[in-house]
N, C-alpha and C positions, 0 to 999 in steps of 0.2 A: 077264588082261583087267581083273580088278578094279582091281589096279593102277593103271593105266591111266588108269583112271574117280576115283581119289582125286589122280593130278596133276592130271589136268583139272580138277577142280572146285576147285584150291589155285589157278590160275591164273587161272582167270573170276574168282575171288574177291579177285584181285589193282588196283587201281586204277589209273590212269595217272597216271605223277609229271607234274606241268607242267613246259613249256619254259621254261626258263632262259637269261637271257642269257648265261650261260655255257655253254651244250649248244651255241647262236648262236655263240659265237665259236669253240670246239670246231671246228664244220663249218669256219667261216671260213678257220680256221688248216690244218685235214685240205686243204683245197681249193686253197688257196697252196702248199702241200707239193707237189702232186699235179704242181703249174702251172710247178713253177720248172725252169727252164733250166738245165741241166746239159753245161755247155758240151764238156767232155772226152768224156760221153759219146756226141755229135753226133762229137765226132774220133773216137773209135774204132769207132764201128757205122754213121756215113756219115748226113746230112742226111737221107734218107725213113724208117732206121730207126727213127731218136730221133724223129723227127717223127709215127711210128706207133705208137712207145712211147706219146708224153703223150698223142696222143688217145685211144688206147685207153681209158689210165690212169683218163682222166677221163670215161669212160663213152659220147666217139664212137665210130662203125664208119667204117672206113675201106674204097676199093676201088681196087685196083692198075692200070693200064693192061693189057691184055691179057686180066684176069679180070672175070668177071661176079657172081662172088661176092664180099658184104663180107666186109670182115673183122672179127670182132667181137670174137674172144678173144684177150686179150693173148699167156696163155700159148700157141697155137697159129700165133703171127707166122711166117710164112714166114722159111727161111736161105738164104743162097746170098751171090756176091757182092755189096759194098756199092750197085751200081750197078743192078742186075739189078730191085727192084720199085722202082716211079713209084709216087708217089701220084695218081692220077687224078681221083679225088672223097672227100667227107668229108662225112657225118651227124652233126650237132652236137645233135641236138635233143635235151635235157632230159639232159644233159653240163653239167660240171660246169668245164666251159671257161674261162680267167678272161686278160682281156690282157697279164697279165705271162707268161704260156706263148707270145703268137703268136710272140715269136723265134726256137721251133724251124720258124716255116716260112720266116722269111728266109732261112735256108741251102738247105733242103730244094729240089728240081726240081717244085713240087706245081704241076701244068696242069691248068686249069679252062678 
């Protein structure tokens, strides 16, 4: 416990570095990463998959036609045939979304 109590108090002790315009383009750059279209991999896992990959990626939830549940965790995406999940709706808010990613939904079957 004592332990404990001398990390703590090395940490409170510690100040906050300021944001840099370079920490700013960091995210910038993390976030185009996240966003870019990866065209092969729309061929191989099928238009709704890759299209549940980026949103995931970038922090929407998604919800499939026939379920009521979203989906929120990338690693727990549903498998099955490439045809088998619709995207039906999609939670964007406070994602990390950017419009060079919306091409994964021109392929996709997404009905709104």
């Amino acid at each position: 416990m004592m332990l404990f109590g001398k990390i703590s108090q090395q940490f409170c002790g510690l100040k906050k570095l300021p944001r840099s315009r370079d920490s700013r383009y960091f995210w910038g750059w993390l976030n185009a990463v996240f966003n870019k279209v990866d065209h092969e991999r729309i061929r191989d896992v099928g238009p709704d998959r890759a299209a549940s990959e980026w949103l995931l990626r970038c922090g929407a939830v998604v919800r499939y036609h026939g379920q009521e549940r979203w989906q929120k965790d990338y690693n727990h995406l549903p498998t099955g045939p490439l045809d088998k999940y619709k995207i039906q709706a999609i939670d964007a808010t406070d994602s990390c979304i950017m419009s060079i990613g919306f091409d994964h939904m021109e392929t996709s079957s997404i009905c709104f």
